[in-house]
Every structure is written in C-alpha cells, then in structure tokens.
FIKOLZA-1660 file (N, C-alpha, C; in steps of 0.1 Angstrom, whole numbers, plus 5000, padded with zeros to 4 digits):
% residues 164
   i   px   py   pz ch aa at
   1 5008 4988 5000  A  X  N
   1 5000 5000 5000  A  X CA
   1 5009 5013 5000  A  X  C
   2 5021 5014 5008  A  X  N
   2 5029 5025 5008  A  X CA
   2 5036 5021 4991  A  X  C
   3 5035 5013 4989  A  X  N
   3 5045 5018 4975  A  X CA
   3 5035 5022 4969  A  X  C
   4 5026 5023 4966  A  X  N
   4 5012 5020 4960  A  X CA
   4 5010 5040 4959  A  X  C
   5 5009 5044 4973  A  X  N
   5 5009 5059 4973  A  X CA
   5 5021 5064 4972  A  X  C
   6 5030 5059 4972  A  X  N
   6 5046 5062 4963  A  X CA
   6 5045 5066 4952  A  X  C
   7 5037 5060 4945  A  X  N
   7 5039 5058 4930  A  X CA
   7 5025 5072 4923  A  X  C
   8 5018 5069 4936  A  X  N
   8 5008 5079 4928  A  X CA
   8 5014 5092 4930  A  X  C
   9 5020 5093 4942  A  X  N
   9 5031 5109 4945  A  X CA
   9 5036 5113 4934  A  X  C
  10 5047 5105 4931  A  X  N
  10 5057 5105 4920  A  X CA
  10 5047 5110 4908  A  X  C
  11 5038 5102 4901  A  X  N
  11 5030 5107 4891  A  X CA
  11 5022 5120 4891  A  X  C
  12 5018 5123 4907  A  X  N
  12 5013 5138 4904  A  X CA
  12 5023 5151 4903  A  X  C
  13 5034 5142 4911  A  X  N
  13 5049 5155 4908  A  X CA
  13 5052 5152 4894  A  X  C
  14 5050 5143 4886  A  X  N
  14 5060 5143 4872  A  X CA
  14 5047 5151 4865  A  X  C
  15 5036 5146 4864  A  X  N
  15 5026 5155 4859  A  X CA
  15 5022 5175 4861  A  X  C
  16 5026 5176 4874  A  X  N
  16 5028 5191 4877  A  X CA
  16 5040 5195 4870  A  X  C
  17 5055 5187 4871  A  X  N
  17 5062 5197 4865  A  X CA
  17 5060 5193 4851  A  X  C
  18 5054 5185 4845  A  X  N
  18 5052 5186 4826  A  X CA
  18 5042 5198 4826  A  X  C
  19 5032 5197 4834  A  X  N
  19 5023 5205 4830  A  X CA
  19 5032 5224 4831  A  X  C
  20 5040 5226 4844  A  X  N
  20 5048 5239 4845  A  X CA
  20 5058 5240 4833  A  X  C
  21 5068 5230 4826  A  X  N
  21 5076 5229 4816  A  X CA
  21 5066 5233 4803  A  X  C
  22 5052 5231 4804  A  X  N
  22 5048 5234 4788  A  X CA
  22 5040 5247 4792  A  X  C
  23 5042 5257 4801  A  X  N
  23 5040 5269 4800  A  X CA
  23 5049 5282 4794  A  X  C
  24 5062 5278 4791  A  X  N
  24 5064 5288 4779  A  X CA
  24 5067 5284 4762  A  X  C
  25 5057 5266 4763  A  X  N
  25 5052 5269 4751  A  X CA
  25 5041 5273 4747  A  X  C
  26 5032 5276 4755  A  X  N
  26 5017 5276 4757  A  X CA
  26 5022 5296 4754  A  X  C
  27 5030 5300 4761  A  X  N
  27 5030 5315 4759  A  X CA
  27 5035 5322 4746  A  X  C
  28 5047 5312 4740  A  X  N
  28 5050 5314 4726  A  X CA
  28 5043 5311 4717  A  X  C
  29 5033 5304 4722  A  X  N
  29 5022 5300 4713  A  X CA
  29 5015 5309 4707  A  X  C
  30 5008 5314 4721  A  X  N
  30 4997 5329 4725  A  X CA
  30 5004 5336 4720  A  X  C
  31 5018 5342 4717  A  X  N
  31 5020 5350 4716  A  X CA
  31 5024 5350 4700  A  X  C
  32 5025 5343 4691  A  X  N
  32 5025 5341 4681  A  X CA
  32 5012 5333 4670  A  X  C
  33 5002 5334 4676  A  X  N
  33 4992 5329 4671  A  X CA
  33 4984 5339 4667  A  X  C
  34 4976 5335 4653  A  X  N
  34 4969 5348 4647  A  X CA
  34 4954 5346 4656  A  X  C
  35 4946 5353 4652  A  X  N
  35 4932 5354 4654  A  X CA
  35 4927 5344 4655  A  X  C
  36 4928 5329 4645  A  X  N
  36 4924 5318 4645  A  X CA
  36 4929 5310 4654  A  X  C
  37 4921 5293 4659  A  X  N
  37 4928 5289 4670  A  X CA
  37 4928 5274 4658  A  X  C
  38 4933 5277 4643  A  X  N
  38 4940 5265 4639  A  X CA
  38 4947 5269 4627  A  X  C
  39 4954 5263 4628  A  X  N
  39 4965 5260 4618  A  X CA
  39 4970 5251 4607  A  X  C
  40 4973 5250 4599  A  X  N
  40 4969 5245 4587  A  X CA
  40 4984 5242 4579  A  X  C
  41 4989 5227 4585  A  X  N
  41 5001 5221 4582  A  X CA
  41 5006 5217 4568  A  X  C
  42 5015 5219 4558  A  X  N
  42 5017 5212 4551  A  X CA
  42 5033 5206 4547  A  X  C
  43 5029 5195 4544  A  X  N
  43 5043 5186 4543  A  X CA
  43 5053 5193 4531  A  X  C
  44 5063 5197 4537  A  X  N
  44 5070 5201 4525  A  X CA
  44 5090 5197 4529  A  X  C
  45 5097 5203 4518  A  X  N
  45 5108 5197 4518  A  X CA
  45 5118 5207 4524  A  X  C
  46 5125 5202 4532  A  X  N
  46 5131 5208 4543  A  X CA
  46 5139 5217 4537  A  X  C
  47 5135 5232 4544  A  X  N
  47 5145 5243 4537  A  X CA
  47 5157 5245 4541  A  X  C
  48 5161 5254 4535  A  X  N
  48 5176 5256 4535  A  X CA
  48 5183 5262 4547  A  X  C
  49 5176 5269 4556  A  X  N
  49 5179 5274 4567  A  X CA
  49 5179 5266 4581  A  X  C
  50 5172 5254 4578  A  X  N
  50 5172 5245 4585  A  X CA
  50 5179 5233 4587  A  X  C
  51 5182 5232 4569  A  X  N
  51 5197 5224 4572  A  X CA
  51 5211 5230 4574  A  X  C
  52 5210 5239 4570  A  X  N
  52 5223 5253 4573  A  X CA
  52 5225 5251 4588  A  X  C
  53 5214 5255 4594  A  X  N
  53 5213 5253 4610  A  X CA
  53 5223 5241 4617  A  X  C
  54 5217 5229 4609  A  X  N
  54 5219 5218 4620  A  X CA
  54 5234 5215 4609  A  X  C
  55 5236 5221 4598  A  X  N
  55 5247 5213 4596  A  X CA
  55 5263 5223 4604  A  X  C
  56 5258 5238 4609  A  X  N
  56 5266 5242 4615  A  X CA
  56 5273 5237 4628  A  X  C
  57 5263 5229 4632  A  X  N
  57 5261 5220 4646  A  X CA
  57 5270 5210 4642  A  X  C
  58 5268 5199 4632  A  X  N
  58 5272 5186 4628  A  X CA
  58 5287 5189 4621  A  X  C
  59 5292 5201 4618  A  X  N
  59 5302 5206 4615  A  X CA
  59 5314 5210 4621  A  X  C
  60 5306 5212 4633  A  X  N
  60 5315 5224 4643  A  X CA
  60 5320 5235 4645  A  X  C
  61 5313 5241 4634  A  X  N
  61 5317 5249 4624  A  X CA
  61 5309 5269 4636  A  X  C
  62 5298 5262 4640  A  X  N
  62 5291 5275 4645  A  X CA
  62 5287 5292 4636  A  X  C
  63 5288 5286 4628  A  X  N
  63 5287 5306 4620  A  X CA
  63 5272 5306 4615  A  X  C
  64 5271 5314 4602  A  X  N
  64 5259 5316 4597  A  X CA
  64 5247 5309 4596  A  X  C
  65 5250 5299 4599  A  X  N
  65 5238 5288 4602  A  X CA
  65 5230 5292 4614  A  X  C
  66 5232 5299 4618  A  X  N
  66 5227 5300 4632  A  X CA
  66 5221 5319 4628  A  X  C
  67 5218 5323 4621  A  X  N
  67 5215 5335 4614  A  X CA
  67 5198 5331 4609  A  X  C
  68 5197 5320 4613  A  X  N
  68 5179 5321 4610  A  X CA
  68 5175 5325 4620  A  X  C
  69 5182 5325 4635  A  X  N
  69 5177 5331 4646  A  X CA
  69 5175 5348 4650  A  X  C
  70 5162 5351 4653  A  X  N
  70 5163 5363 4655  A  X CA
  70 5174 5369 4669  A  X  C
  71 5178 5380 4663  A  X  N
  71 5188 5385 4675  A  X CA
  71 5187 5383 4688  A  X  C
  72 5173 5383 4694  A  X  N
  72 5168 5378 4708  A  X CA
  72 5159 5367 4708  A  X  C
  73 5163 5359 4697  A  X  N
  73 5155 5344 4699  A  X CA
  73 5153 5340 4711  A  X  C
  74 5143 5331 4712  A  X  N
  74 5147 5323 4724  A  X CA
  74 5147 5308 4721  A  X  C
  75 5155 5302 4729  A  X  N
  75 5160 5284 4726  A  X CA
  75 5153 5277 4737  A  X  C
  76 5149 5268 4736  A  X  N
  76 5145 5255 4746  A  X CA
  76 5152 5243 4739  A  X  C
  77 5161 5240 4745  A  X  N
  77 5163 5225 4739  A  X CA
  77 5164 5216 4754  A  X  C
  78 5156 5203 4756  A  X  N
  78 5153 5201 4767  A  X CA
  78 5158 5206 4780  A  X  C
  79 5164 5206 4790  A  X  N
  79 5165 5215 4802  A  X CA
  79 5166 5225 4801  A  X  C
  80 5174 5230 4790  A  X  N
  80 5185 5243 4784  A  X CA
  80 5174 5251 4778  A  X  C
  81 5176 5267 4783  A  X  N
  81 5165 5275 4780  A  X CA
  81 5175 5287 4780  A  X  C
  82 5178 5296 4766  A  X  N
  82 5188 5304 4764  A  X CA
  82 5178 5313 4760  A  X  C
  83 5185 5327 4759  A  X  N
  83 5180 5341 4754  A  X CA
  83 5187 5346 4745  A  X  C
  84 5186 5347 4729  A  X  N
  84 5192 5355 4721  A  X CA
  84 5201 5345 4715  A  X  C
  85 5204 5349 4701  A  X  N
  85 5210 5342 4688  A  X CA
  85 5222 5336 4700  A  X  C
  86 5230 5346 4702  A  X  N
  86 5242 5342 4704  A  X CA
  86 5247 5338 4719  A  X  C
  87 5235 5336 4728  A  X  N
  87 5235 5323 4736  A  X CA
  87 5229 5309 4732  A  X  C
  88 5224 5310 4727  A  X  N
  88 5219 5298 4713  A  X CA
  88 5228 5288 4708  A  X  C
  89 5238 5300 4704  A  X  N
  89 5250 5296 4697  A  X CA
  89 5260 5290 4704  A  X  C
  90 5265 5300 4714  A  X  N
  90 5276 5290 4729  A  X CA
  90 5269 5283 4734  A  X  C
  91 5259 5284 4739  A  X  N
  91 5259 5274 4749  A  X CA
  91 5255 5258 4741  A  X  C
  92 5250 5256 4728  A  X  N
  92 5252 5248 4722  A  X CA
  92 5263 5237 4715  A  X  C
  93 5271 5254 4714  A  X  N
  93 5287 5252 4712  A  X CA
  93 5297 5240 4722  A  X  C
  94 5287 5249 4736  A  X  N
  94 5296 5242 4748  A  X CA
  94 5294 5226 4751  A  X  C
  95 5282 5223 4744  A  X  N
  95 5275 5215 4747  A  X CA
  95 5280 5202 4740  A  X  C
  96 5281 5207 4730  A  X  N
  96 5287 5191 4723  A  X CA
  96 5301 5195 4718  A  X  C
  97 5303 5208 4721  A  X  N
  97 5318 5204 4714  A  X CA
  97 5328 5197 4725  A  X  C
  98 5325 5195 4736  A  X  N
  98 5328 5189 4749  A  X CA
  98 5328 5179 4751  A  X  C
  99 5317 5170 4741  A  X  N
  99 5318 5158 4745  A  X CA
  99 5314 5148 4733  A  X  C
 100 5311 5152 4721  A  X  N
 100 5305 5144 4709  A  X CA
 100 5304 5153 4700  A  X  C
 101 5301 5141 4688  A  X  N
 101 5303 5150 4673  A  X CA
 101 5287 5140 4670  A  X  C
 102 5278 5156 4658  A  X  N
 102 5269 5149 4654  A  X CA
 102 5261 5146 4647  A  X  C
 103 5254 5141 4640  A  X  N
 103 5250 5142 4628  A  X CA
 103 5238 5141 4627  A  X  C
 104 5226 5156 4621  A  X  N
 104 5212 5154 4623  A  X CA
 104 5208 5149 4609  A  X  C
 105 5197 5144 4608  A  X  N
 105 5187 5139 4599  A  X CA
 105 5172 5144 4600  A  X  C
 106 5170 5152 4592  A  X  N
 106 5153 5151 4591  A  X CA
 106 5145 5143 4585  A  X  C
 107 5140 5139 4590  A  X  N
 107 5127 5129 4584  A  X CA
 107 5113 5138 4576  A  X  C
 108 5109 5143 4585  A  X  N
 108 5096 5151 4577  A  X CA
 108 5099 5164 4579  A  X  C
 109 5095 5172 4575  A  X  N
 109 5091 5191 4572  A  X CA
 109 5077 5191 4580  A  X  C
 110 5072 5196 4584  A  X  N
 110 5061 5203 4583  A  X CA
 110 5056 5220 4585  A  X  C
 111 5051 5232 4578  A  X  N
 111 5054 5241 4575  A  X CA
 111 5039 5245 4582  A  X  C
 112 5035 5253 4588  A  X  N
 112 5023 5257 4594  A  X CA
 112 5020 5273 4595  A  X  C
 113 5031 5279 4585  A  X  N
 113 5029 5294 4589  A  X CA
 113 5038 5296 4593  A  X  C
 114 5036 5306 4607  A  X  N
 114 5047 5310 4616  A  X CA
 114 5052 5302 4626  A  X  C
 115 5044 5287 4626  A  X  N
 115 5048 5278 4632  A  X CA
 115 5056 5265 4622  A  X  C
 116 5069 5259 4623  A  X  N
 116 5071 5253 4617  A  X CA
 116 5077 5239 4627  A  X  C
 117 5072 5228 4621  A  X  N
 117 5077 5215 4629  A  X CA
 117 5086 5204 4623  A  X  C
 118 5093 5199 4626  A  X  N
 118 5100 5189 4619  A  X CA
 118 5103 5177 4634  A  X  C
 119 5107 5168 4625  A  X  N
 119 5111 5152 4634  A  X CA
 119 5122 5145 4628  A  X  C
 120 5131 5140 4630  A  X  N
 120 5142 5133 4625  A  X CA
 120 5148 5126 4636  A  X  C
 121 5163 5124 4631  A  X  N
 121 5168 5119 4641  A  X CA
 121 5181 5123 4642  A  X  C
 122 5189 5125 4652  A  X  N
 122 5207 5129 4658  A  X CA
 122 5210 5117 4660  A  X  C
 123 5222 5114 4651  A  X  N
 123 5234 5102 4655  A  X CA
 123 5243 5113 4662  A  X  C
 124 5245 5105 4675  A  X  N
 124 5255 5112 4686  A  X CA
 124 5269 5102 4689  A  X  C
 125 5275 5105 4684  A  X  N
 125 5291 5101 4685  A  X CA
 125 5302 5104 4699  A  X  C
 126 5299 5099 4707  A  X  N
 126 5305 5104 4717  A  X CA
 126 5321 5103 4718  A  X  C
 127 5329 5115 4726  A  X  N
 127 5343 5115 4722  A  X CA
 127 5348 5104 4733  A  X  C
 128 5343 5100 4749  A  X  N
 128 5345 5088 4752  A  X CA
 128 5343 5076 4747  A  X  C
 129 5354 5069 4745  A  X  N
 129 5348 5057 4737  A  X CA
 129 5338 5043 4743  A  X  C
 130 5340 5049 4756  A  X  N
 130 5335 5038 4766  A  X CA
 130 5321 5042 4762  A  X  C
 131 5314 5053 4758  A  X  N
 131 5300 5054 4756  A  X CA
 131 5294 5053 4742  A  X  C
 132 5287 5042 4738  A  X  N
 132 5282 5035 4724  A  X CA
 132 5278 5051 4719  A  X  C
 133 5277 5048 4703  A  X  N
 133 5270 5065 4695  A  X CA
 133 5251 5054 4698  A  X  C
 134 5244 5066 4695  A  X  N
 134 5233 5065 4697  A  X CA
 134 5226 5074 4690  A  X  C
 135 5213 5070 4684  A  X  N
 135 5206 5081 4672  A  X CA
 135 5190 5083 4680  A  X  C
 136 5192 5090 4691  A  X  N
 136 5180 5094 4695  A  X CA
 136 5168 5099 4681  A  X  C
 137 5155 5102 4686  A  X  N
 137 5147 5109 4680  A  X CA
 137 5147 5125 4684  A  X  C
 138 5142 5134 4674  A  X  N
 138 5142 5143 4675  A  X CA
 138 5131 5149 4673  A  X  C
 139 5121 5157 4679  A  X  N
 139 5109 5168 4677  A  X CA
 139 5113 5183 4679  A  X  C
 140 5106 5189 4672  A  X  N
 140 5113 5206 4670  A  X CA
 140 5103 5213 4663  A  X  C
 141 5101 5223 4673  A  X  N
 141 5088 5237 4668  A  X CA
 141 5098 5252 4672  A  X  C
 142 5096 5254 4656  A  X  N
 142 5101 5265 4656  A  X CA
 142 5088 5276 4653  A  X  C
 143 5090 5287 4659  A  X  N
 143 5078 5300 4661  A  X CA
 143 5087 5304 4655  A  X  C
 144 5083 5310 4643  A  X  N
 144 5088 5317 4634  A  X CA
 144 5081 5338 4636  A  X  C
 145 5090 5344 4636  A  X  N
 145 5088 5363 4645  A  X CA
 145 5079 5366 4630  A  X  C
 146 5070 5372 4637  A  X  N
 146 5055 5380 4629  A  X CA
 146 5061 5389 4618  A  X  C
 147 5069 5402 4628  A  X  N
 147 5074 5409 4619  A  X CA
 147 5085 5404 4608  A  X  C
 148 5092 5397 4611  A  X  N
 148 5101 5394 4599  A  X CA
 148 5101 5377 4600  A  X  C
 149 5091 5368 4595  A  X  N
 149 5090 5356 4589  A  X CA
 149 5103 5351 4587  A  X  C
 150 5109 5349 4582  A  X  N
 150 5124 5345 4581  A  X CA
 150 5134 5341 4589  A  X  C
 151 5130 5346 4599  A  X  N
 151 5138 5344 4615  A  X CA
 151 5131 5333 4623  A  X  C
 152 5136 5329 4630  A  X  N
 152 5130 5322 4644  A  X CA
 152 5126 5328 4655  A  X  C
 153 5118 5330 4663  A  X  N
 153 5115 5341 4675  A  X CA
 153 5113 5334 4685  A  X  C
 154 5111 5318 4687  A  X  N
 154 5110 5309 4696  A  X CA
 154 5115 5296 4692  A  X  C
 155 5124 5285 4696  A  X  N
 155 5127 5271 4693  A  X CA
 155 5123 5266 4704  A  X  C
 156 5116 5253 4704  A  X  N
 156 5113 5243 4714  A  X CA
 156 5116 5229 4706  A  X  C
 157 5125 5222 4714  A  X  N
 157 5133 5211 4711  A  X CA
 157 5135 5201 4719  A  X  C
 158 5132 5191 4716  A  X  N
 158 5134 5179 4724  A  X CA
 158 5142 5167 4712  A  X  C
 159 5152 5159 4721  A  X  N
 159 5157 5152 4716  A  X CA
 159 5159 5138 4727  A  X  C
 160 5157 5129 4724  A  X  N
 160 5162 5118 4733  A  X CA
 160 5149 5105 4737  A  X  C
 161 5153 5098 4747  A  X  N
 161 5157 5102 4754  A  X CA
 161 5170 5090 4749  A  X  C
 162 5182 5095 4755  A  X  N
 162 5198 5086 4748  A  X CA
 162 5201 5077 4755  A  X  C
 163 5192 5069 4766  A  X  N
 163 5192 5059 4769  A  X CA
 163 5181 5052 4777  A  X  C
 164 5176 5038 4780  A  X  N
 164 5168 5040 4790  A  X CA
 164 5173 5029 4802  A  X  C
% end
C-alpha cells in the first residue's frame, strides 16, 4: 500500500512539472498565434535554413547557420533555455563540442505558417569511447517572428531520450 501511494506521488509531481515545463510553450504560442485557433500544416521539403542550421552543429563549424535566429531568439532544447542568437549559439557550442560530434537527419518538414515543425533523428558520436554512439529521436517547433518571417522568434526542442 505504501509503494502504491509512492507511486501515485511521483505521478502527480511528474505530471505538475510537465504541465509547468509546457508553459512557455503555451506562451509562445499565444503569443505568436493569429486570430484563428487552427493551423493548417503542410508537408514540405526541408529548407535551407534549417539544414544550414543543423549542419553548422554537425560541423563544428558555428557561423551563419545560426543566422535564421532572431537577435533575441529564444532556445528551449530540453532542460536548456537560452535568450538570444548568440547564447543559442555558445551554449550549444559548449554542449557538444565537449563531449561528441553529430550528425542530424530530418525525416519530415512540416510548414504551418509562423509555426514550423520537423522530426528526424541525431546520430551522437560520443568523444569517450566507453559510451556507444546512439541516434536518439528528435521533435522541434520552431515560432517563426510575425514581423520578419524568416527568423525564428522561439525554438522548442526535444531530443532523446539517449538511453533507458
């Protein structure tokens, strides 16, 4: 019986903090959403700013690829929550260039406006060799900025999970 209310604990705490983690996408949402409350997806083929993006990652390279972000973007990639192009950029930087090299793949496009989503997958090459490479999944919504379309104004990212 005590593990019994153990377990329902644990599920109302994992449930409270998913529900507090999806409040600043619920606000980039609101805040980037037109008049309508739908959106209208279409499958298309991954542009160029998006592979530019991840290949500056898979590169090591860090430069222009990282220029689809608006100057004060903001980044979510799971725990990691950065402000502006160029904490985007380091702290991403710091992130794998520290410990692995890597290589993304997208599987689908999907284009929604000012919302854009894509799913693929990251092969992660880790520089310890004691740790196997592994090709997690990847999900990614990019809020693309009202006034200038071309930018990113919000990323929300998840990738993983890299082991269980």
């Amino acid at each position: 019986m005590d593990k019994a209310n153990f377990n329902r604990r644990n599920l109302l705490v994992g449930a409270a903090a998913a529900a507090v983690a999806m409040l600043p996408i619920q606000q980039a949402a609101a805040a980037l959403q037109s008049d309508s409350d739908t959106i209208t997806f279409r499958k298309k083929a991954t542009p160029a700013w998006l592979l530019a993006f991840w290949k500056e990652i898979d590169d090591k390279t860090w430069g222009p690829g990282f220029d689809c972000f608006a100057d004060d973007a903001e980044g979510n990639l799971g725990v990691g929550h950065w402000e502006g192009r160029e904490a985007i950029r380091s702290n991403l930087r710091a992130f794998v260039d520290k410990q692995m090299t890597t290589r993304h793949e997208v599987v689908e496009y999907w284009d929604g406006g000012l919302l854009k989503v894509f799913r693929g997958y990251v092969t992660m090459k880790f520089d310890d060799p004691s740790r196997g490479t592994v090709k997690p999944t990847m999900t990614h919504f990019f809020y693309m900025d009202k006034a200038d379309p071309s930018k990113v104004r919000a990323w929300f990212g998840s990738v993983g999970p890299t082991e269980f």
